[in-house]
TIPANU-872067 format. One record per residue: x, y, z of N, C-alpha, C in turn; chain; residue in three letters. Coordinates in Angstrom, 1 decimal. Layout:
<rolums>
<rolum><n_u>X</n_u><n_v>Y</n_v><n_w>Z</n_w><ca_u>X</ca_u><ca_v>Y</ca_v><ca_w>Z</ca_w><c_u>X</c_u><c_v>Y</c_v><c_w>Z</c_w><unit>A</unit><code>ALA</code></rolum>
...
</rolums>
This chain:
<rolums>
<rolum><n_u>-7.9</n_u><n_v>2.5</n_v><n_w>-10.7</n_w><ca_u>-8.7</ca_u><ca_v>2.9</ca_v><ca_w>-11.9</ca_w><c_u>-9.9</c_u><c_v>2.1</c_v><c_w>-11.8</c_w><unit>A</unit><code>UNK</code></rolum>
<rolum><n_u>-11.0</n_u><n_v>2.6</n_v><n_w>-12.3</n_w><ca_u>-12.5</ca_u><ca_v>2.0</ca_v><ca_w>-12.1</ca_w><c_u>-12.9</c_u><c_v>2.2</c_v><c_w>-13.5</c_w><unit>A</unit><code>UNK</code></rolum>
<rolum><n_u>-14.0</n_u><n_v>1.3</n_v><n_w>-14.3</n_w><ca_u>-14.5</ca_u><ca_v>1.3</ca_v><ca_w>-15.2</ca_w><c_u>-16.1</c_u><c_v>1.0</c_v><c_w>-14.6</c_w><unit>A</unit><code>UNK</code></rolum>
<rolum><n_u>-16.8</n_u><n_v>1.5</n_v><n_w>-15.1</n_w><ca_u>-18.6</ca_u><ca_v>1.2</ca_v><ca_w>-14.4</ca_w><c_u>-18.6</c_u><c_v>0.9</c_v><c_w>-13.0</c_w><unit>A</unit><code>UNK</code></rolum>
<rolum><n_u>-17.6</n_u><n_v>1.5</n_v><n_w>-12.1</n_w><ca_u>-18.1</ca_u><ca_v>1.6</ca_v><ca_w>-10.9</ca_w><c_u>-17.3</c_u><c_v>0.2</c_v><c_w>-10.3</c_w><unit>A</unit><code>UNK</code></rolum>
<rolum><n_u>-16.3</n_u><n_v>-0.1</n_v><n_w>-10.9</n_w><ca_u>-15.6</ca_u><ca_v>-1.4</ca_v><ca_w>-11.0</ca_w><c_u>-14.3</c_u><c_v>-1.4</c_v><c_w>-10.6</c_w><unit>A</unit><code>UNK</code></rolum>
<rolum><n_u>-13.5</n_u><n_v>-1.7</n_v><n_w>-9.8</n_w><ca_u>-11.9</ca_u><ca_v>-1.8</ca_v><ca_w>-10.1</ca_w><c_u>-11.3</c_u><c_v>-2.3</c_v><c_w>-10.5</c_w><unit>A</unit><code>UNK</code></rolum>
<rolum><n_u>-10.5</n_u><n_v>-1.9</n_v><n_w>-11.5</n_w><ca_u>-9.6</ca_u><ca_v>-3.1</ca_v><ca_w>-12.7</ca_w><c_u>-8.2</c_u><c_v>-2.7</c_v><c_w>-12.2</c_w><unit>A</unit><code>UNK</code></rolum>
<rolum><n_u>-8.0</n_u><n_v>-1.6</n_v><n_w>-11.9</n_w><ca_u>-6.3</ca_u><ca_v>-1.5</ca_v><ca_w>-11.7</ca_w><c_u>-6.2</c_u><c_v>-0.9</c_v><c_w>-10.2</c_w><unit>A</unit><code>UNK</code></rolum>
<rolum><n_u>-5.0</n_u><n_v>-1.4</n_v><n_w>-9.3</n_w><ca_u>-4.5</ca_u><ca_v>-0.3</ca_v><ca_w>-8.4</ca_w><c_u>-3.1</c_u><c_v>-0.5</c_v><c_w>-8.0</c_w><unit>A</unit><code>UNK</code></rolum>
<rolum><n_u>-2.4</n_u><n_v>0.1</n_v><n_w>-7.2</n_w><ca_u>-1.5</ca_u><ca_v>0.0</ca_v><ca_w>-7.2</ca_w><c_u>-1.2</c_u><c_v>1.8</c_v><c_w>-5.9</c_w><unit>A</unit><code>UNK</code></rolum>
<rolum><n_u>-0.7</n_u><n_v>0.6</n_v><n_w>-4.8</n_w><ca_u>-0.6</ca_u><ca_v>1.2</ca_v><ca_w>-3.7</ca_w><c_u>0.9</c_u><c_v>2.1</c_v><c_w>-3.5</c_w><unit>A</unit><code>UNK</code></rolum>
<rolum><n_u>1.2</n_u><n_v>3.4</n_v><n_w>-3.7</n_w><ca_u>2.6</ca_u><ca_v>3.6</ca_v><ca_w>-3.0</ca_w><c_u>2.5</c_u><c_v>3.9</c_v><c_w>-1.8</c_w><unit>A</unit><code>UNK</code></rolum>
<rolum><n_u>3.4</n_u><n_v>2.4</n_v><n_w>-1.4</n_w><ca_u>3.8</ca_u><ca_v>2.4</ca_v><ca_w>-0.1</ca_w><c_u>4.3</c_u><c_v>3.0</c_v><c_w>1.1</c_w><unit>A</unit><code>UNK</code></rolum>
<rolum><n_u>5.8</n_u><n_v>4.1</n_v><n_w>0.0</n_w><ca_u>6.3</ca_u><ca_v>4.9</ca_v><ca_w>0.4</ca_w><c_u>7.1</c_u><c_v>5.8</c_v><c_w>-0.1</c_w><unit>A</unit><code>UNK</code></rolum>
<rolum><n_u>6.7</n_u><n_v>7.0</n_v><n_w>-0.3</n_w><ca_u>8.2</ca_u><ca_v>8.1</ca_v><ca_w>-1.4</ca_w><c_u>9.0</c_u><c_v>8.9</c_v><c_w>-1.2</c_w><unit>A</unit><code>UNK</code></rolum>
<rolum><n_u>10.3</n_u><n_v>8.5</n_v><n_w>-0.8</n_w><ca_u>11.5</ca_u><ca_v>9.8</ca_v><ca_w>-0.5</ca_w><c_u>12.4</c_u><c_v>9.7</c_v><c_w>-2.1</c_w><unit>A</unit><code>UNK</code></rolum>
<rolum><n_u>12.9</n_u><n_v>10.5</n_v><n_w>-2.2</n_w><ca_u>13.4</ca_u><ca_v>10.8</ca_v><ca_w>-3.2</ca_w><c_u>14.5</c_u><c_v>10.0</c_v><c_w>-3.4</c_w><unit>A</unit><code>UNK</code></rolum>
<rolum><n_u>15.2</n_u><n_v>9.2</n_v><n_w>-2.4</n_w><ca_u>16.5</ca_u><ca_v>8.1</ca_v><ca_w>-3.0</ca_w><c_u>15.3</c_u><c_v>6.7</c_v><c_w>-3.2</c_w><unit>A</unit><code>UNK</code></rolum>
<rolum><n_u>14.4</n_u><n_v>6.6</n_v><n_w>-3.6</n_w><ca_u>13.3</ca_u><ca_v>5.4</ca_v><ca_w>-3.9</ca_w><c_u>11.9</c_u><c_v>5.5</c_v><c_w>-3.8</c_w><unit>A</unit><code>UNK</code></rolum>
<rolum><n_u>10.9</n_u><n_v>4.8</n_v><n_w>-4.3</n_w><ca_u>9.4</ca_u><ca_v>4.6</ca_v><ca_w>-4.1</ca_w><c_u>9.3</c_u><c_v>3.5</c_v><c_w>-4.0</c_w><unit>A</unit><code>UNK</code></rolum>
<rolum><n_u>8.1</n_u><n_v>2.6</n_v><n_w>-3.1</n_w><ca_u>7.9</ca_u><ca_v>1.4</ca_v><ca_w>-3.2</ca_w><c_u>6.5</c_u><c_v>1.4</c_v><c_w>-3.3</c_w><unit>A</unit><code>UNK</code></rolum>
<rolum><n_u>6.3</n_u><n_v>0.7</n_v><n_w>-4.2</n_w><ca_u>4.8</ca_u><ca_v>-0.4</ca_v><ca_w>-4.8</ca_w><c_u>4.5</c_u><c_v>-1.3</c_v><c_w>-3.7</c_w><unit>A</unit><code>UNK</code></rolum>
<rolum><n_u>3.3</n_u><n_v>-1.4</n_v><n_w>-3.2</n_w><ca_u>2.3</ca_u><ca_v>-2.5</ca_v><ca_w>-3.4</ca_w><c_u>1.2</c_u><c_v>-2.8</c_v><c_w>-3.3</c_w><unit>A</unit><code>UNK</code></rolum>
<rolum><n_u>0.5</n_u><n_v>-3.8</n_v><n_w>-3.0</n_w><ca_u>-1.0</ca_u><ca_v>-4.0</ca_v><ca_w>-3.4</ca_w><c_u>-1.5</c_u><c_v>-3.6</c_v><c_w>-5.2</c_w><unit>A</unit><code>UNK</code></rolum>
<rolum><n_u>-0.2</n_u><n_v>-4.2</n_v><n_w>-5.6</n_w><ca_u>-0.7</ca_u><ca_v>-4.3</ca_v><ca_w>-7.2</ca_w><c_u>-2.1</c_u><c_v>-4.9</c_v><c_w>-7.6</c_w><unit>A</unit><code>UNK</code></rolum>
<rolum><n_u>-2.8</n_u><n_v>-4.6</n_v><n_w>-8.0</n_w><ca_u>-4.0</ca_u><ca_v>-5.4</ca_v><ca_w>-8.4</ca_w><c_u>-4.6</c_u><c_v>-4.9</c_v><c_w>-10.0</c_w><unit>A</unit><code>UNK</code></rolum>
<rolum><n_u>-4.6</n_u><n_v>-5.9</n_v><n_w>-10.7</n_w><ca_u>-5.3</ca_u><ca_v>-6.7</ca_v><ca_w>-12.0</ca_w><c_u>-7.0</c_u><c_v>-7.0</c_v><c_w>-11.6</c_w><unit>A</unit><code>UNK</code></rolum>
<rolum><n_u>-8.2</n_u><n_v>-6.3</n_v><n_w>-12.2</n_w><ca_u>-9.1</ca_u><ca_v>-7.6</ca_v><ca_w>-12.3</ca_w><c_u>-8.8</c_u><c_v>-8.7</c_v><c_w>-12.9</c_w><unit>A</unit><code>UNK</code></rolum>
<rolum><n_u>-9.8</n_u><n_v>-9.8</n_v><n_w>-12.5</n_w><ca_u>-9.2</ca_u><ca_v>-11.6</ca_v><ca_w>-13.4</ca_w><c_u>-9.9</c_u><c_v>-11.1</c_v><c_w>-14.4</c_w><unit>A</unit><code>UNK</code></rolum>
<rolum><n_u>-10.7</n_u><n_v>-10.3</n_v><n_w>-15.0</n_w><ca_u>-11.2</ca_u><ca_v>-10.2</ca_v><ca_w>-16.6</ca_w><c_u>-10.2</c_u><c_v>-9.3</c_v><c_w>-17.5</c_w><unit>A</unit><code>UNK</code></rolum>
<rolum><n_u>-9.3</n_u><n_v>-8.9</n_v><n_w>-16.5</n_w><ca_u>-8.3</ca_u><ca_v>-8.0</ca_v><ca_w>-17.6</ca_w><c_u>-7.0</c_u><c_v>-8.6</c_v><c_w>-17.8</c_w><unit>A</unit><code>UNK</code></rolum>
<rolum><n_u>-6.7</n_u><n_v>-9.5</n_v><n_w>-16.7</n_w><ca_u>-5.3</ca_u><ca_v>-10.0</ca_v><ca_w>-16.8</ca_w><c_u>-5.2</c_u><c_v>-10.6</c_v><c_w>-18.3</c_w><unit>A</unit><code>UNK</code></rolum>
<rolum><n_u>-3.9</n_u><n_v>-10.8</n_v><n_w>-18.8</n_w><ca_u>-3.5</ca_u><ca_v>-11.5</ca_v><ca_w>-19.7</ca_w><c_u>-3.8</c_u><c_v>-10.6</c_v><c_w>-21.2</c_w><unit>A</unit><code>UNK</code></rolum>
<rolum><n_u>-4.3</n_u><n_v>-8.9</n_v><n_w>-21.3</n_w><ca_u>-4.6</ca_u><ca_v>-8.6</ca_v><ca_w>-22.4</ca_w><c_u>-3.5</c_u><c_v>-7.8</c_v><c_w>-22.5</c_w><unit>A</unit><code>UNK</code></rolum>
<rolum><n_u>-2.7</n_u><n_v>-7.2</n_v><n_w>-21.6</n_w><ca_u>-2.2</ca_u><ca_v>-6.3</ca_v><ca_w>-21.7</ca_w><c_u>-2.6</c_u><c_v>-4.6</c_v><c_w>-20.9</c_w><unit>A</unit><code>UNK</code></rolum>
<rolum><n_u>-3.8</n_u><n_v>-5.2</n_v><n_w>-20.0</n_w><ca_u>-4.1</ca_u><ca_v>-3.6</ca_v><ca_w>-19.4</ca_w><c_u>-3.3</c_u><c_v>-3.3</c_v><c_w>-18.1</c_w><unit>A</unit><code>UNK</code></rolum>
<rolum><n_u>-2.9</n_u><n_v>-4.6</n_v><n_w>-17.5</n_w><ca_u>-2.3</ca_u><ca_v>-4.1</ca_v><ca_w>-16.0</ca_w><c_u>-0.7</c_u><c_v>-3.5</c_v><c_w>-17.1</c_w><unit>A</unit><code>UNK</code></rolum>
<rolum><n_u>-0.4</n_u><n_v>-4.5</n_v><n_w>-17.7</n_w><ca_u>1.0</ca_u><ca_v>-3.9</ca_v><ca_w>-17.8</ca_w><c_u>1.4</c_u><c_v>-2.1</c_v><c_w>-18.5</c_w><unit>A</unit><code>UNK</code></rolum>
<rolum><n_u>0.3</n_u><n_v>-1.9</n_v><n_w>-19.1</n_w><ca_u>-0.1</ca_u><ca_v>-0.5</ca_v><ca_w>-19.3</ca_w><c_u>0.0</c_u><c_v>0.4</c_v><c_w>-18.5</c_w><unit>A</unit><code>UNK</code></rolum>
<rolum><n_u>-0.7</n_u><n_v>0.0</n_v><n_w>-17.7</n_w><ca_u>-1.4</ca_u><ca_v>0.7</ca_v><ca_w>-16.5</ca_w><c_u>-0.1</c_u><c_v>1.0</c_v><c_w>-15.6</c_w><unit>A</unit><code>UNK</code></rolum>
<rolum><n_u>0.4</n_u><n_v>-0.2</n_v><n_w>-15.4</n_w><ca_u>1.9</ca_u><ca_v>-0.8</ca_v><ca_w>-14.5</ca_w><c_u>2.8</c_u><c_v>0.5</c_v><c_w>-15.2</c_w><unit>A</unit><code>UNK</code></rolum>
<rolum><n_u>3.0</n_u><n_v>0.5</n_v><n_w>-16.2</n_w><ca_u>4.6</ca_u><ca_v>1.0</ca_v><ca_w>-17.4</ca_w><c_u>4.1</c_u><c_v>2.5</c_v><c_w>-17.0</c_w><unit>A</unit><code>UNK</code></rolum>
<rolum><n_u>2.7</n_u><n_v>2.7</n_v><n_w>-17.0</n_w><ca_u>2.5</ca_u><ca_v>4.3</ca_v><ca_w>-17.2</ca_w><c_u>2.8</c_u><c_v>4.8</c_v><c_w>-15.8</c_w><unit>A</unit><code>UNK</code></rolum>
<rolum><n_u>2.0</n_u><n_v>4.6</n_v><n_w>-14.4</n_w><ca_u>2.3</ca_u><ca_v>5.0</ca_v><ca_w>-13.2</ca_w><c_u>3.7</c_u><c_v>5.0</c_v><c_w>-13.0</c_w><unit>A</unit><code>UNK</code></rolum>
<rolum><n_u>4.7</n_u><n_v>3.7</n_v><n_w>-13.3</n_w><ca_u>6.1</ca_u><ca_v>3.6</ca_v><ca_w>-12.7</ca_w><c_u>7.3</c_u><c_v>4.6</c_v><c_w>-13.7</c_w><unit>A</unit><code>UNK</code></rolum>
<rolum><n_u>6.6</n_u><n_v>4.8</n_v><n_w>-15.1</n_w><ca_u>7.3</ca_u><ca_v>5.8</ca_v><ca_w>-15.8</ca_w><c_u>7.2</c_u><c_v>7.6</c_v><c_w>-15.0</c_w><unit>A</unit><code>UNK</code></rolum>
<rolum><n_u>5.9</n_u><n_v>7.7</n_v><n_w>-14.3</n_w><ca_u>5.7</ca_u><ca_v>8.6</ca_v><ca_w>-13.7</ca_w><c_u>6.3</c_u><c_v>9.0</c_v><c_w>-12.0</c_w><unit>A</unit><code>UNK</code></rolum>
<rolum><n_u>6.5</n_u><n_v>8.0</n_v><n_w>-12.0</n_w><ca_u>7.0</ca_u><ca_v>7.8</ca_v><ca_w>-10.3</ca_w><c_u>8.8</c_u><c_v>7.7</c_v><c_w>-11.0</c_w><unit>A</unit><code>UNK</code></rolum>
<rolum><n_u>9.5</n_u><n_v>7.2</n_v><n_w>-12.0</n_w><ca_u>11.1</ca_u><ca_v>7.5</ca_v><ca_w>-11.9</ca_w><c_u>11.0</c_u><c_v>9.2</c_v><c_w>-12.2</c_w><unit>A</unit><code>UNK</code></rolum>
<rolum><n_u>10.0</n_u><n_v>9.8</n_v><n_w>-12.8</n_w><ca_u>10.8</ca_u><ca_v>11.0</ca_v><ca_w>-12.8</ca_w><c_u>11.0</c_u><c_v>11.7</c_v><c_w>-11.6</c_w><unit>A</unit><code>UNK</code></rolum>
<rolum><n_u>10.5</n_u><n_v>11.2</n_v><n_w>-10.2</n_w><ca_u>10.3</ca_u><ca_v>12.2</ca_v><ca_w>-9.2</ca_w><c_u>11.6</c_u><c_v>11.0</c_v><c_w>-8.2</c_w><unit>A</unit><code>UNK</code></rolum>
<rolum><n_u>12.1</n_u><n_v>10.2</n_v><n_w>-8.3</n_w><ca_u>12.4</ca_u><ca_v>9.3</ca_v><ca_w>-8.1</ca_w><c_u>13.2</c_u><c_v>7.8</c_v><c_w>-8.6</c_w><unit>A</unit><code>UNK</code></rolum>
<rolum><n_u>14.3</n_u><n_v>7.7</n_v><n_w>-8.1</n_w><ca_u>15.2</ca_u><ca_v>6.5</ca_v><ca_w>-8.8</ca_w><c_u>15.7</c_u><c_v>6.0</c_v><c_w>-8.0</c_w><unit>A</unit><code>UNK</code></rolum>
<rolum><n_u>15.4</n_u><n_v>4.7</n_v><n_w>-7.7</n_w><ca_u>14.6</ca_u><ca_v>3.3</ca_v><ca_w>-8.4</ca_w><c_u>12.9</c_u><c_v>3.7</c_v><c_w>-7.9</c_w><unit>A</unit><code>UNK</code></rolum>
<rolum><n_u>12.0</n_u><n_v>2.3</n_v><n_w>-8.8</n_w><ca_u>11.1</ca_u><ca_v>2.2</ca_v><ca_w>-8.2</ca_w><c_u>10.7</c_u><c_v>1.1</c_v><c_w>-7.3</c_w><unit>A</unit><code>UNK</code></rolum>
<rolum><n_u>10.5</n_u><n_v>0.3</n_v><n_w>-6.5</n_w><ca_u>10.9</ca_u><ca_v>-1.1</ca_v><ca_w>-6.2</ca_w><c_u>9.3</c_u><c_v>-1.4</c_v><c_w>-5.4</c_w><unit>A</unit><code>UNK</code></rolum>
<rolum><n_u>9.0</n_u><n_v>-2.8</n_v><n_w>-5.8</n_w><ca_u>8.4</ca_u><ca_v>-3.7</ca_v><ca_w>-5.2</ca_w><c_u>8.6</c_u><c_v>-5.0</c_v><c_w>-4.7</c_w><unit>A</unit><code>UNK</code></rolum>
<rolum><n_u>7.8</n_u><n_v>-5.4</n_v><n_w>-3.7</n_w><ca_u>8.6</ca_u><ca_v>-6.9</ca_v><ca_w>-3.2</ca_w><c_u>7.0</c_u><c_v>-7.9</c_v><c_w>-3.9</c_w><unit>A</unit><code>UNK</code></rolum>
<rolum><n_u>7.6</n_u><n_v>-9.3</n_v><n_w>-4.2</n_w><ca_u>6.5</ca_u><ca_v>-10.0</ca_v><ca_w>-4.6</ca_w><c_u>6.9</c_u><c_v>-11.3</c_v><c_w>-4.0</c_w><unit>A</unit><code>UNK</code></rolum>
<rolum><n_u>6.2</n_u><n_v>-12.0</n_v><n_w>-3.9</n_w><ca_u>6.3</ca_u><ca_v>-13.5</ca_v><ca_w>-2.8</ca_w><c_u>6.5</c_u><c_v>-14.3</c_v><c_w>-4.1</c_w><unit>A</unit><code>UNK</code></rolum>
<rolum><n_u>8.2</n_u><n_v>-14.5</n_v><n_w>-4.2</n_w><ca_u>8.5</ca_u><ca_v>-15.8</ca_v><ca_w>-5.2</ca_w><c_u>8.0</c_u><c_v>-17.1</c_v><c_w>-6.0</c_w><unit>A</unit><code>UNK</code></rolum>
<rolum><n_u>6.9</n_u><n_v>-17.2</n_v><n_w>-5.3</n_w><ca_u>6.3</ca_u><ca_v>-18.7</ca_v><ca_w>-5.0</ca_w><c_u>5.1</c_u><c_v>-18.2</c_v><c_w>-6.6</c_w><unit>A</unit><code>UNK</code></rolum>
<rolum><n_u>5.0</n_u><n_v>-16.4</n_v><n_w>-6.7</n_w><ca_u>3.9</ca_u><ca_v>-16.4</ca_v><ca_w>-7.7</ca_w><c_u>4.8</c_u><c_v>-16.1</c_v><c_w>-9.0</c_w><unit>A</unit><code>UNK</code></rolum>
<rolum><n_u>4.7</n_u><n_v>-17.3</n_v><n_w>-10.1</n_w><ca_u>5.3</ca_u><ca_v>-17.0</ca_v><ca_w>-10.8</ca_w><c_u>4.7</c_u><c_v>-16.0</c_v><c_w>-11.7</c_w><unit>A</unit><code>UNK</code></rolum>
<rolum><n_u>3.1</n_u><n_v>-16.1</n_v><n_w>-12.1</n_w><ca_u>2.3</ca_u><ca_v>-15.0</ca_v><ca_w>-12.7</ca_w><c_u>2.9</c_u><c_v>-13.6</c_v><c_w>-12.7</c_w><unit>A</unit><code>UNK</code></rolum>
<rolum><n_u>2.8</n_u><n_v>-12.9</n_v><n_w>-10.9</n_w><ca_u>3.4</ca_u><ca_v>-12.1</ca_v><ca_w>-10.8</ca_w><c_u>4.6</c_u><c_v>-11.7</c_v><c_w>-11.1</c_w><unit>A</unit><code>UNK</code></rolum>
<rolum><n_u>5.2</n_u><n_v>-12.3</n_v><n_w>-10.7</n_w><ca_u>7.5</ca_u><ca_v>-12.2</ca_v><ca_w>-11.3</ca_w><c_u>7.2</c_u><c_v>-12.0</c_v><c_w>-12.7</c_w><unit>A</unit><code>UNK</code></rolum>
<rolum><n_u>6.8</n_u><n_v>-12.7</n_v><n_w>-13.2</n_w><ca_u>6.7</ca_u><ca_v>-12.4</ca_v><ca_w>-14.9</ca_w><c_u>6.5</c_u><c_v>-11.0</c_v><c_w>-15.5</c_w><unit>A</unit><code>UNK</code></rolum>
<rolum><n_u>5.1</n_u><n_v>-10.6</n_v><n_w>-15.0</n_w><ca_u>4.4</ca_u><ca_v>-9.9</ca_v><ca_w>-15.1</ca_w><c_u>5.2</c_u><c_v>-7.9</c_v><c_w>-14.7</c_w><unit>A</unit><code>UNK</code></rolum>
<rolum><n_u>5.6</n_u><n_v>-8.7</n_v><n_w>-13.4</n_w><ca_u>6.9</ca_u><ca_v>-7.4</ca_v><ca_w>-13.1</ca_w><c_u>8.2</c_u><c_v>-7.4</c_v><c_w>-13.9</c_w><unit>A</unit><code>UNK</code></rolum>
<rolum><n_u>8.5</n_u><n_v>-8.4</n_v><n_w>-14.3</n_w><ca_u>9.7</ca_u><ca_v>-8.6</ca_v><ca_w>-15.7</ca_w><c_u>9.2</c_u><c_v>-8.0</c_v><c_w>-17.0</c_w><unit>A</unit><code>UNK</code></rolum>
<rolum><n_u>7.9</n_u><n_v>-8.3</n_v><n_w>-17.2</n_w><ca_u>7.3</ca_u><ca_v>-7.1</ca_v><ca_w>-18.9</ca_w><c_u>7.2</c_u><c_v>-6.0</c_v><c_w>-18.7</c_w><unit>A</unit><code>UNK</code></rolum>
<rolum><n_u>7.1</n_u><n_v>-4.9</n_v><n_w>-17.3</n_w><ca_u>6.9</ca_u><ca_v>-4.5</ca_v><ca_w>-17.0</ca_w><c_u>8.2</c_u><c_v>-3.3</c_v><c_w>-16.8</c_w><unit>A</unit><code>UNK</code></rolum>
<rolum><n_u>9.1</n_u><n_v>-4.2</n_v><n_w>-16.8</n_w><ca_u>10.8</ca_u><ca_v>-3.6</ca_v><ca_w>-16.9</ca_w><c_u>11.3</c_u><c_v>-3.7</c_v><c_w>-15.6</c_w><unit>A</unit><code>UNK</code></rolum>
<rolum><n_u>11.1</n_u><n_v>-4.4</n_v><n_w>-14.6</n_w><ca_u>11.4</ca_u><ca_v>-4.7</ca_v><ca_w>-13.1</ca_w><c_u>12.3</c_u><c_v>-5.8</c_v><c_w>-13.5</c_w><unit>A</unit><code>UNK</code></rolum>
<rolum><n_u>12.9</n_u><n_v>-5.8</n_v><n_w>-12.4</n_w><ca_u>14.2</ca_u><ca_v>-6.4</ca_v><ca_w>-12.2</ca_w><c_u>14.6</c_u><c_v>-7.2</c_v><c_w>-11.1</c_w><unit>A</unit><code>UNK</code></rolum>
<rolum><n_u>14.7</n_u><n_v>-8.7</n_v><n_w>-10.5</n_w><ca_u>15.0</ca_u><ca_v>-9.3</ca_v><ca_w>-9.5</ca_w><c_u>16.4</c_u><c_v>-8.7</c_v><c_w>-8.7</c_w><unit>A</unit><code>UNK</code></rolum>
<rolum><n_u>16.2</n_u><n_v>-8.0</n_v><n_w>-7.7</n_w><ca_u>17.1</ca_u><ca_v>-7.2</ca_v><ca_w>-7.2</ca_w><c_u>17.9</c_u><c_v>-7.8</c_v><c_w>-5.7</c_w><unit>A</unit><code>UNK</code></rolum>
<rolum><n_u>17.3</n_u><n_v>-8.6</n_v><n_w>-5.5</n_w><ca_u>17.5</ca_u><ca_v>-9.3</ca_v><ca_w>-3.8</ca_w><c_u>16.5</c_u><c_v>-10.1</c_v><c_w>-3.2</c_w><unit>A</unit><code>UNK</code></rolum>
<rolum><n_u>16.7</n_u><n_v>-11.1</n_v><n_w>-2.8</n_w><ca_u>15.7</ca_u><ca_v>-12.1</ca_v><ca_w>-2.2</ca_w><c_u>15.4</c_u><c_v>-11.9</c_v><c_w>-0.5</c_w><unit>A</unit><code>UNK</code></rolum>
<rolum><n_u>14.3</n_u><n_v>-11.7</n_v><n_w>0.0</n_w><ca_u>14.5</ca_u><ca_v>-11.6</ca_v><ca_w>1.3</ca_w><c_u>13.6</c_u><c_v>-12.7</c_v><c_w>2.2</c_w><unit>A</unit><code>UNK</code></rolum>
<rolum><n_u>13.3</n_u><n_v>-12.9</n_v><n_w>3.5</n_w><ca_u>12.5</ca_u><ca_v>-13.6</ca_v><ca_w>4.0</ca_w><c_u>11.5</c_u><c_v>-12.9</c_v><c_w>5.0</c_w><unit>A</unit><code>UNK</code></rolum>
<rolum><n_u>10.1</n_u><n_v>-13.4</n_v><n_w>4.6</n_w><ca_u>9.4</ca_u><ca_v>-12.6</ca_v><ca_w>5.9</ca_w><c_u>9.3</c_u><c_v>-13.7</c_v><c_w>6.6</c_w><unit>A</unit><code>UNK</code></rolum>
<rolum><n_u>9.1</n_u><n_v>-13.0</n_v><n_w>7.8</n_w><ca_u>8.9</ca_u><ca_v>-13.5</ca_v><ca_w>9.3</ca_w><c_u>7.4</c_u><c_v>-13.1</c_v><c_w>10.4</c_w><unit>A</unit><code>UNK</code></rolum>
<rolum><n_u>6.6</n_u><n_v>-14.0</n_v><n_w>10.5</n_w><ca_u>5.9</ca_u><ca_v>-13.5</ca_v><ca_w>11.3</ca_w><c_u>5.8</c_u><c_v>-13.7</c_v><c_w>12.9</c_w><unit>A</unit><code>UNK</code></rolum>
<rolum><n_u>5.4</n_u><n_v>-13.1</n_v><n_w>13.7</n_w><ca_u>6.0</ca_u><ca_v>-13.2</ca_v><ca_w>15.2</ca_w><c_u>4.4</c_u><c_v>-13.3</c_v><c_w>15.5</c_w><unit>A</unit><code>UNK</code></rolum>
<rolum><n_u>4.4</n_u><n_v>-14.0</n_v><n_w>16.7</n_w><ca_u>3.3</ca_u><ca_v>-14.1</ca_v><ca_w>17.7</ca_w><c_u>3.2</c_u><c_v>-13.1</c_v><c_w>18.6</c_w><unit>A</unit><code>UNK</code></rolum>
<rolum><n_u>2.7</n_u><n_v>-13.0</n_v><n_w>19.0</n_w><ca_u>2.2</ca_u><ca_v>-12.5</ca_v><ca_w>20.6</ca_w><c_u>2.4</c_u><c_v>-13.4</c_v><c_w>21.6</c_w><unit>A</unit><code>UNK</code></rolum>
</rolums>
């Protein structure tokens, strides 16, 4: 979503078969966070994505607690912890 040419909200689906959807590249502008527009923004898209679809799931790097919160007001749920790994060449 854009306001004057601006990005305040997005939110990337990753991927959608019908036993799930997955979220990411959530993004808040820093002038909206904390009013209540991402989680709006958040409740409306993922209300719209269970009807075509159940669960909706995203992964978020533990370490942000901002984020975890923010997906908890949002009605998300800690479902499984996992580890990434990155490999060399």
């Amino acid at each position: 979503m854009t306001e004057g040419g601006r990005l305040v909200f997005k939110a990337e689906v990753y991927a959608e078969t019908p036993q799930a959807v997955y979220l990411e590249g959530v993004y808040v502008a820093p002038e909206r966070r904390g009013g209540g527009y991402g989680l709006r923004c958040l409740s409306q898209l993922t209300r719209g994505l269970l009807r075509r679809s159940d669960p909706v799931c995203l992964l978020v790097n533990e370490l942000n607690v901002a984020a975890r919160a923010f997906y908890r007001k949002a009605g998300y749920r800690q479902r499984a912890v996992y580890d990434t790994i990155f490999l060399r060449k």
